[in-house]
C-alpha positions as CSV (number, residue, x, y, z in Angstrom):
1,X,0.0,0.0,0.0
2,X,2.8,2.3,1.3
3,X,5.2,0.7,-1.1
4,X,5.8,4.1,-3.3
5,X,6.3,6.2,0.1
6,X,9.8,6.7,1.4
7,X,10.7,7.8,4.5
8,X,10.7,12.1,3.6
9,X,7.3,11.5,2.2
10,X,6.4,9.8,5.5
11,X,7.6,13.1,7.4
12,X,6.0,15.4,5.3
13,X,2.9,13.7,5.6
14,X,3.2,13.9,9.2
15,X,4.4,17.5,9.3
16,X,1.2,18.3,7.5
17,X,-1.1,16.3,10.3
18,X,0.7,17.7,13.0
19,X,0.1,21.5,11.3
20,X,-3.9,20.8,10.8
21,X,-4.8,18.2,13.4
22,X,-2.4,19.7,16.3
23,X,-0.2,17.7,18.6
24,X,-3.5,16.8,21.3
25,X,-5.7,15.6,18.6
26,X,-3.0,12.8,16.8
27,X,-3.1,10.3,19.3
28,X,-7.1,9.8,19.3
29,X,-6.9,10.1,15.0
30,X,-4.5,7.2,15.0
31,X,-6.4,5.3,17.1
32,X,-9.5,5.9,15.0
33,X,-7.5,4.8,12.2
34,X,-6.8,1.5,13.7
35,X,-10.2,0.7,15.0
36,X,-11.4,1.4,11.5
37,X,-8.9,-0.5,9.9
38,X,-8.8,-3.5,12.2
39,X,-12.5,-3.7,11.7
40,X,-12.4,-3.6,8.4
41,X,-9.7,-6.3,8.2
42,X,-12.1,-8.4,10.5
43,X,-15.3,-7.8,8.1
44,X,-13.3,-8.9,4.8
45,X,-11.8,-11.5,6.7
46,X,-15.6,-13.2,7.6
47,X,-16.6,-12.7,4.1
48,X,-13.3,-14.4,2.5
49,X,-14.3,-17.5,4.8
50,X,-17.7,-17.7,3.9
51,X,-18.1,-20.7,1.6
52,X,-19.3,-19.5,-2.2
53,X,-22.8,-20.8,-3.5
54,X,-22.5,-23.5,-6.3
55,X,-24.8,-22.6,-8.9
56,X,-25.0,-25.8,-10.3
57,X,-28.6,-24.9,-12.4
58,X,-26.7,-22.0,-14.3
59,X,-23.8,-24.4,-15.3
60,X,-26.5,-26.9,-17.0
C-alpha cells in the first residue's frame, strides 16, 4: 500500500497532520485509524471465509 512512500514522504505527511490536526488531537486520530482498519480487516476477513454458493442450475 505504502510501497511508493519513502521515509521524507512519511515526514511530510506527518508535518502536515501535526500543522492541521495539532499535537492533542493525533493520538485519538491514530487510534481511529486503527479501529477502522482492524474492523475492516475483521469484516473482509468473515466474508473471504464464507463458503461460495454453487450454482450448479446455471452451469446446465
Amino acid at each position: 500500500m505504502f510501497n511508493n512512500i519513502g521515509i521524507s514522504g512519511l515526514i511530510i505527511i506527518f508535518a502536515i497532520a501535526l500543522i492541521v490536526f495539532g499535537p492533542a488531537k493525533l493520538p485519538q486520530l491514530g487510534r481511529a485509524f486503527g479501529d477502522t482498519l482492524r474492523e475492516f480487516r475483521n469484516s473482509t476477513k468473515g466474508i473471504a471465509d464464507d463458503p461460495q454458493p454453487q450454482d450448479d442450475h446455471l452451469l446446465k
